[in-house]
C-alpha positions in Angstrom: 38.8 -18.3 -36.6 40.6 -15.7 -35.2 42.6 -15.9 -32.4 40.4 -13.8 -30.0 37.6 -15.6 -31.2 39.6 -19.2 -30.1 40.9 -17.1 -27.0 37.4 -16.8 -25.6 36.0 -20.3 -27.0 38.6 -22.0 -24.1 38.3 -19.6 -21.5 34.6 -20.5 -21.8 35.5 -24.0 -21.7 37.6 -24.1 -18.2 35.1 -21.9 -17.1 32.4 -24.4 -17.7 35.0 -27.4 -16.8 35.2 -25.4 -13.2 31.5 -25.1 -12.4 30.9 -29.0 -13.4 33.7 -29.9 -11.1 32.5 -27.9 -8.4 29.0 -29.3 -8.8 30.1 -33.1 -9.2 31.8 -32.7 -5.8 29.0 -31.6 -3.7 26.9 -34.6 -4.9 29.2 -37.1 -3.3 28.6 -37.6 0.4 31.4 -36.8 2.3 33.6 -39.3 4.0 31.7 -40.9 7.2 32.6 -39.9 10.8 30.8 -43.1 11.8 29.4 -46.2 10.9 26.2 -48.0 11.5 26.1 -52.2 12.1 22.7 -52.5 9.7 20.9 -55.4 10.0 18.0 -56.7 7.9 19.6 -55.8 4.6 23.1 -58.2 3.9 22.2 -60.2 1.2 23.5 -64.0 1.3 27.0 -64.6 2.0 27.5 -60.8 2.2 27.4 -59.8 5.6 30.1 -58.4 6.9 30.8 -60.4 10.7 29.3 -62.8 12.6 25.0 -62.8 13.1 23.3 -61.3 15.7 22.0 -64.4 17.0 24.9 -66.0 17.5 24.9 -68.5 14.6 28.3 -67.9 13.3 31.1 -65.8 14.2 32.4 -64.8 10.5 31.7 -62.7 7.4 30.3 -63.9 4.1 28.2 -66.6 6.0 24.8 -65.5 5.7 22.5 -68.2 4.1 19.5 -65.8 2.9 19.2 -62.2 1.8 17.7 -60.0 4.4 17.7 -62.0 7.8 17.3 -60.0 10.7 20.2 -61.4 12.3 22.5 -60.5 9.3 24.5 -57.1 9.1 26.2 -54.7 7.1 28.5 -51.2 8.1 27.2 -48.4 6.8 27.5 -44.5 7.0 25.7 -43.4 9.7 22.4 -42.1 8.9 22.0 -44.9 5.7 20.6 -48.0 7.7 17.4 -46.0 8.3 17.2 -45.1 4.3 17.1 -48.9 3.6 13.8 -50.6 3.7 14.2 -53.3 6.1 17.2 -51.7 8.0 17.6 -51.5 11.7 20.4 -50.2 13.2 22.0 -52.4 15.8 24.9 -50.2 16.9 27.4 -47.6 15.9 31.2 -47.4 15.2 33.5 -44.4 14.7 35.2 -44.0 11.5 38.8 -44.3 11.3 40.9 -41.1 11.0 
């Protein structure tokens, strides 16, 4: 191969290498301004704080997946994605 040949084979390549990057990042959401307390959707001992309800005060305590009193932060917009989600309330995202 001659050397114009392998010249062009690589500028090809970072070319191609530039276009994937550039697509890649546009299909990652960007970082959220604000969160939404989801409920309906922790699964057991996953939720993130104390239940709606009232029946306990800490994280990881949920006894069954998907109780309506059970929440999880997520980006804004997401809760209402989920089947089963309700947002309960919203929080702004640290800077």
């Amino acid at each position: 191969m001659d050397n114009k040949k392998i010249a062009t084979a690589a500028i090809s390549s970072i070319l191609a290498l530039g276009v994937l990057t550039a697509t890649s990042v546009n299909a990652v959401p960007n970082q959220p301004t604000s969160w939404e307390k989801c409920a309906g959707i922790a699964k057991a001992g996953k939720n993130d704080c104390g239940a709606l309800n009232g029946s306990h005060n800490c994280a990881g305590q949920a006894t069954t997946d998907n109780s309506p009193h059970e929440w999880v932060y997520v980006p804004k917009g997401t809760c209402d994605k989920i089947t089963g989600g309700v947002v309960k309330a919203l929080k702004p995202a640290k800077k």
